[in-house]
C-alpha positions in Angstrom: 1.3 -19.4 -40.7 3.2 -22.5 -39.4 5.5 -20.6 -37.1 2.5 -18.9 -35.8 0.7 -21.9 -34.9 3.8 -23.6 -33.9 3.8 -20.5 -31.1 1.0 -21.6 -29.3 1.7 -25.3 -29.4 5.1 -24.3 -27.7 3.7 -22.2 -25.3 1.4 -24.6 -24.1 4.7 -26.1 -22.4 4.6 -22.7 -19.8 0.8 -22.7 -19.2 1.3 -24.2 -15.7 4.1 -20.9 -14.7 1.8 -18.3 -16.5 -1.0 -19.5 -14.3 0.9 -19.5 -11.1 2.0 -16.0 -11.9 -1.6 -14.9 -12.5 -2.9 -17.3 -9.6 -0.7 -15.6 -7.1 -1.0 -12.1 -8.4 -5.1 -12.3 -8.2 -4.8 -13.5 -4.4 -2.4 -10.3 -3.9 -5.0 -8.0 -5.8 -8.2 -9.8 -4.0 -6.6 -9.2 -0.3 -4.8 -5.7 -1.0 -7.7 -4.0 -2.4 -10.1 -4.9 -0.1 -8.1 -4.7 2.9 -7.0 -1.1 1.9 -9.3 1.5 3.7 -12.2 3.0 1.4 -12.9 6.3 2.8 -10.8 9.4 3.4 -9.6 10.6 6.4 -11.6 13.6 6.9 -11.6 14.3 11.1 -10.0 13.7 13.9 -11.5 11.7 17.2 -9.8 11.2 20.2 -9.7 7.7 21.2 -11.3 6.8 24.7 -8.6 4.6 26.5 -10.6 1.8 29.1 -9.8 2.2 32.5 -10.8 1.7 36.0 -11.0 4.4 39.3 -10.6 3.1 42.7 -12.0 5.8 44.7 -10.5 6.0 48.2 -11.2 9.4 48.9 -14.8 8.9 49.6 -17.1 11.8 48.6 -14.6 14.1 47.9 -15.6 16.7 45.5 -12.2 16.7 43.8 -12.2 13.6 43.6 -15.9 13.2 42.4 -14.8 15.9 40.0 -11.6 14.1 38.9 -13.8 11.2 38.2 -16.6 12.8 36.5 -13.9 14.8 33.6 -12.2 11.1 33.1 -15.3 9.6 32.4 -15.7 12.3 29.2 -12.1 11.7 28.2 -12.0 8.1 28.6 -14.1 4.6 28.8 -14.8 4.4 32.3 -15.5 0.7 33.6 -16.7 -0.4 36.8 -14.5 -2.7 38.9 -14.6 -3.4 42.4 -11.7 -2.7 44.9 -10.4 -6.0 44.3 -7.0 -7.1 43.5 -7.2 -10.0 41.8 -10.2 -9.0 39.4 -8.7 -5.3 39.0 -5.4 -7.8 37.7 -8.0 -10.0 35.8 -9.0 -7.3 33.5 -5.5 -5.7 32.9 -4.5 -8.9 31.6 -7.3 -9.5 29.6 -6.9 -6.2 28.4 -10.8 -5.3 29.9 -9.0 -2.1 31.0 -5.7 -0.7 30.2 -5.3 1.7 33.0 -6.3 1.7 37.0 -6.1 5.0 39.1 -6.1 4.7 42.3 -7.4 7.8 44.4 -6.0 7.5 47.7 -7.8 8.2 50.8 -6.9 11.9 51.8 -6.1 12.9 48.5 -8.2 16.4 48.0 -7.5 17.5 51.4 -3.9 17.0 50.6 -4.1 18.6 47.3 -6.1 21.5 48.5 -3.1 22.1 51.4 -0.4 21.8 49.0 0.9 18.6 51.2 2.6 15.8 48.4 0.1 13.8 47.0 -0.6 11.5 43.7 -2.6 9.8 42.1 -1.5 6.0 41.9 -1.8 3.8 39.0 -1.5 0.8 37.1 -0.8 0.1 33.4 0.1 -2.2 30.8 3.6 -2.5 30.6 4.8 -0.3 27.8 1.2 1.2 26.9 1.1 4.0 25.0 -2.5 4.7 25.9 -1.4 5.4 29.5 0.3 8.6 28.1 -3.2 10.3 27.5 -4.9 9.2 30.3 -1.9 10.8 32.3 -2.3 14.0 30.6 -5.7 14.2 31.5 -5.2 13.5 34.4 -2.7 16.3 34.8 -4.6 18.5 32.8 -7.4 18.6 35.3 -5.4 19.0 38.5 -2.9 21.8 36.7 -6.7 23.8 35.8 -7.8 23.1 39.6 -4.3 24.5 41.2 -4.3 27.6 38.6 -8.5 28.2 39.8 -7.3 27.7 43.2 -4.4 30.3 42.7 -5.9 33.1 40.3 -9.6 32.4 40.2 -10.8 32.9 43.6 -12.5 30.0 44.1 -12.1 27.9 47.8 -14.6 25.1 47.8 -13.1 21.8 46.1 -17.0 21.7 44.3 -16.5 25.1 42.9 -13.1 24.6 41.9 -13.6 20.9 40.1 -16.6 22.5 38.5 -15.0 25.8 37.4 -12.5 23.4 35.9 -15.0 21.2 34.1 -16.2 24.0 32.4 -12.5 25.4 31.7 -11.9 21.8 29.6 -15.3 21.4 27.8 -13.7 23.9 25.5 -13.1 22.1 22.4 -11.1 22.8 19.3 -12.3 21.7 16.4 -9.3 19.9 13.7 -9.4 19.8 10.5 -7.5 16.6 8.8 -5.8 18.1 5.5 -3.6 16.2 2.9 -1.2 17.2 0.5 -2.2 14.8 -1.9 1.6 13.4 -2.5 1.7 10.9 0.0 -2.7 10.7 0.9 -2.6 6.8 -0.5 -4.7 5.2 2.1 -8.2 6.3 0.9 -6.9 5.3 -2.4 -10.1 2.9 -4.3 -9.0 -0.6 -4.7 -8.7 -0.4 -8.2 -5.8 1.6 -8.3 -3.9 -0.7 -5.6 -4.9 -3.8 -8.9 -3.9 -1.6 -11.7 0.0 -1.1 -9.8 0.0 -4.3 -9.2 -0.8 -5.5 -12.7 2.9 -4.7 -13.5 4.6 -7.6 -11.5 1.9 -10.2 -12.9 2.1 -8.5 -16.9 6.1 -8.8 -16.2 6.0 -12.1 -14.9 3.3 -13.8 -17.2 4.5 -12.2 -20.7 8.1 -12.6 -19.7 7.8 -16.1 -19.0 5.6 -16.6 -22.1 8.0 -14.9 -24.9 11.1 -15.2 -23.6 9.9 -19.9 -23.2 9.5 -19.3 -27.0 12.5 -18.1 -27.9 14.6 -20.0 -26.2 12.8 -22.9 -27.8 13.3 -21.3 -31.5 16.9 -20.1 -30.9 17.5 -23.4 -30.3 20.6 -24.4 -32.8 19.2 -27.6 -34.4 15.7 -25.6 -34.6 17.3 -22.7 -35.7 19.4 -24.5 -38.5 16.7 -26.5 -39.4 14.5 -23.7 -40.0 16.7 -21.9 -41.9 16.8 -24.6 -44.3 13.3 -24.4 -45.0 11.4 -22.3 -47.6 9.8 -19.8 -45.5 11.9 -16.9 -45.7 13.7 -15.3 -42.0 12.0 -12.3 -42.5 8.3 -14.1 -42.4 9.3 -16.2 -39.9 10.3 -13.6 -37.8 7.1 -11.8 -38.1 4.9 -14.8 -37.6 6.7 -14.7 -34.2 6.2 -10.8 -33.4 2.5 -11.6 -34.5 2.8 -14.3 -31.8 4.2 -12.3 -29.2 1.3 -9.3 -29.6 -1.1 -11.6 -29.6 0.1 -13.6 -26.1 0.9 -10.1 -24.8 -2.6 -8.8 -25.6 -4.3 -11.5 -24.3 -2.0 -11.7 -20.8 -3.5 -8.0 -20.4 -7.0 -9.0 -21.3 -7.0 -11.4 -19.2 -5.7 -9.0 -16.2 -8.2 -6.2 -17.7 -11.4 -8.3 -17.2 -10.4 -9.6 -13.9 -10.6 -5.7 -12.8 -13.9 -5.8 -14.2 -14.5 -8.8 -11.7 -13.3 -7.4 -8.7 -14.1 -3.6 -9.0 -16.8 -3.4 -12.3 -18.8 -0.7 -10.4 -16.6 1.3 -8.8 -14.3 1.1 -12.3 -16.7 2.2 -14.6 -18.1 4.9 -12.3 -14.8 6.5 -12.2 -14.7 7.7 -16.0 -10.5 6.2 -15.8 -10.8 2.9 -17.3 -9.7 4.0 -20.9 -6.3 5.6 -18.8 -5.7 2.7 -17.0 -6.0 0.0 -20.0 -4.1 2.6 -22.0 -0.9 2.6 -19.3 -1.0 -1.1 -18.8 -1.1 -1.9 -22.5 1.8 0.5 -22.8 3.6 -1.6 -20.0 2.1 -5.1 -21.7 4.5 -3.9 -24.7 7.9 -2.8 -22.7 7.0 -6.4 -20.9 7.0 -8.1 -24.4 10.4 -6.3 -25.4 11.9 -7.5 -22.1 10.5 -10.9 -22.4 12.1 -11.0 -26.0 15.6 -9.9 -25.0 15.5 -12.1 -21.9 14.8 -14.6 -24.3 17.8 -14.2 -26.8 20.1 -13.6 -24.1 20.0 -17.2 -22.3 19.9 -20.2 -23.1 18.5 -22.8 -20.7 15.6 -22.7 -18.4 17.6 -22.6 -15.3 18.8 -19.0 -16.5 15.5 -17.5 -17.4 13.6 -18.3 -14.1 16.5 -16.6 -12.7 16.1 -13.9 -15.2 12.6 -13.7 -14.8 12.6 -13.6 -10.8 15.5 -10.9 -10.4 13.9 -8.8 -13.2 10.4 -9.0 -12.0 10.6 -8.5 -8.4 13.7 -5.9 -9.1 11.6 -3.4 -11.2 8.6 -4.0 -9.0 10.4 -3.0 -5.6 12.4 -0.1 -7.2 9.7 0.9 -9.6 7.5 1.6 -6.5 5.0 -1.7 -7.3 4.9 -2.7 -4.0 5.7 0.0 -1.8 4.8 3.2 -2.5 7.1 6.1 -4.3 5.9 8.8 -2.2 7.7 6.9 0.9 11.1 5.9 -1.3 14.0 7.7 -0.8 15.3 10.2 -3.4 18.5 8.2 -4.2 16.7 4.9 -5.0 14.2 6.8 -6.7 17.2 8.5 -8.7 18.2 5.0 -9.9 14.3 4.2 -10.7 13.9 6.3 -13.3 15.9 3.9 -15.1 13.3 1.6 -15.5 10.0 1.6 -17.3 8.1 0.3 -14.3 8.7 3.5 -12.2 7.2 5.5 -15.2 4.3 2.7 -14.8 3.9 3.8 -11.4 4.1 7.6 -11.8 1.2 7.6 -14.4 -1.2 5.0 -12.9 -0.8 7.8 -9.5 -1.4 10.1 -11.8 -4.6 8.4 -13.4 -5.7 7.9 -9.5 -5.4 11.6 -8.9 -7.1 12.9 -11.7 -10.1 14.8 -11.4 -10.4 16.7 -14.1 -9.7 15.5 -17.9 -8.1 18.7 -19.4 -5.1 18.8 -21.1 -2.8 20.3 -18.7 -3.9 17.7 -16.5 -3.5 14.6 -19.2 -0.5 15.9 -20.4 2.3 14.3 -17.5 -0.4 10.6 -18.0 1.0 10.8 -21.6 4.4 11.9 -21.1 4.6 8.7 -18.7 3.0 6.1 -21.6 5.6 7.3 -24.1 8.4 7.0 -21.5 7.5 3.4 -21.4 7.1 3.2 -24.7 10.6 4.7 -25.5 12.0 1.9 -23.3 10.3 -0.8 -25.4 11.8 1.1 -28.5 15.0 1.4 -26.7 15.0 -2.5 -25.3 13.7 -4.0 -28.6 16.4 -2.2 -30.7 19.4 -3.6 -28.0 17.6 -7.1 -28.9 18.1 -7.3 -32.5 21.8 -5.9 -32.0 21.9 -9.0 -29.6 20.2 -11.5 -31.9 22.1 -10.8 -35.1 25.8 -11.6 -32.8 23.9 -14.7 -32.2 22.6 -15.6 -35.4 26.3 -15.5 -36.8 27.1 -17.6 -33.9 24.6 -20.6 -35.4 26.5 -20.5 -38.5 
């Protein structure tokens, strides 16, 4: 086993990039998932914009009544008819909206003369919108009372209004499930992330070693020795499960770290250890081709970077395939890491463990696994060229 332990005394040499990989990768896990919200979106509630009424109208019954409905629709905060505090609290952001009533108003309204209601805002606040449509909403329900309903008073007409827009309707928040990710547990934000940091880590890892052995005085030199190729090649695979299996370990138990409870309480932790040990293998295959297909160090960090972040943006790693467009999601089926994606979404989503509903988890798995067939196959085509090159 002296290739085996010669592995590990090589890889020592990449310790420091594996552990930046798995340093950054836990800060990105530890702030996504518990930043992301927890619960699900199940109602709706109007949001109550501050803002501040200058009454000049006096005791107006419109205008009390204009007053009165704003202070239900929105957070109603009492200023005094002053300029430069009024301008104090708009820049503070205190309020966000100041209607002015001017004096005359209701009698104007009530004769039909021109009248408005002035007002002050934030520049380019959206809030403003809904006040203004309340605003409108009440006035519009006053005129059509005053037209059609038959009352004449301003107090019968604001309250006839009132009662007009304490009508609620109730609304239902429903999802279609493809594109609900917000609600999503933290768990399920680590486990699609686990596919940049089990690409990065193992890639670095196998494809440092073989650049090391496919070294030509190494490589001539080992040939020489007693040990037959065919051992010493699978001292090396042995090598290459083993730092693969514990690169996923590693990233396995940290999940137990950071979501234990949740985790185990979910009944999907076999799934998800079974999808990333799937993509722990197509990593391994990629790290090994990566490996025999460069030479110097230079070219594999480069190799390392475009493939890593490449599969993780196009796989849907970072952002999310339900928001992708079809054509790049055309050329993502290309790559293992989108079939990654697709079953971790799937594992999220499951609720029930039948076989209908396992079936497209497993499909996924033996996608990736076909690409670590597929890639590990191209890489002995590869190292057999390069093996006659030695000679």
């Amino acid at each position: 086993m002296q290739v085996f332990k010669a592995y590990f005394k090589v890889l020592r040499a990449s310790t420091a990039s594996i552990a930046t990989n798995l340093t950054v990768f836990l800060g990105l896990a530890v702030l996504f998932s518990f930043t992301m919200p927890q619960a699900a979106i199940v109602g709706f509630q109007p949001t109550r914009t501050p803002i501040a009424i200058l009454n000049r109208d006096g005791d107006a019954p419109l205008a009390q009544g204009l007053i009165d409905y704003l202070a239900q629709t929105s957070k109603l905060a009492p200023y005094p008819d002053d300029a430069e505090k009024l301008q104090d609290a708009l820049y503070f952001r205190n309020v966000e909206y100041i209607a002015i009533i001017p004096a005359g108003f209701s009698d104007a309204f009530m004769s039909g003369g021109d009248c408005a209601i002035q007002k002050v805002i934030v520049p380019d606040s959206t809030s403003s919108c809904y006040v203004d449509m309340s605003i409108d909403k009440f006035l519009n329900t006053v005129r059509l009372h005053r037209q059609y309903g038959g009352e004449e008073s301003q107090a019968q007409l604001a309250a006839a209004a009132r009662a007009d827009l304490a009508l609620e309707t109730p609304v239902t928040v429903k999802s279609s499930g493809a594109v609900d990710i917000g609600h999503r547990p933290g768990y399920c934000f680590y486990y699609s992330a686990c596919a940049y940091a089990l690409l990065a880590m193992i890639m670095t890892g196998v494809s440092s070693i073989m650049i090391t052995f496919n070294k030509s005085d190494l490589y001539l030199r080992n040939s020489c020795t007693p040990l037959p190729r065919t051992k010493m090649n699978l001292q090396l695979a042995a090598g290459h499960g083993v730092f693969a299996l514990g690169c996923w370990a590693i990233l396995v138990l940290c999940s137990f770290v950071l979501h234990g409870k949740s985790l185990f309480s979910s009944g999907l932790l076999g799934l998800y250890c079974l999808n990333t040990l799937a993509f722990a293998a197509v990593c391994a295959c990629i790290g090994f081709l990566v490996g025999n297909s460069v030479k110097s160090s230079g070219a594999q960090a480069g190799a390392i970077n475009v493939i890593t972040l490449g599969m993780s943006f196009l796989g849907g790693v970072f952002v999310h395939q339900s928001i992708m467009s079809k054509s790049v999601l055309a050329v993502a089926k290309f790559l293992p890491s989108y079939w990654f994606v697709r079953a971790n979404d799937a594992i999220s989503e499951l609720t029930r463990f039948t076989a209908d509903s396992l079936r497209p988890i497993y499909g996924n798995i033996l996608i990736q696994l076909g690409f670590a067939v597929a890639i590990f196959s191209v890489t002995l085509l590869l190292s057999k060229e390069r093996r006659l090159s030695h000679l």
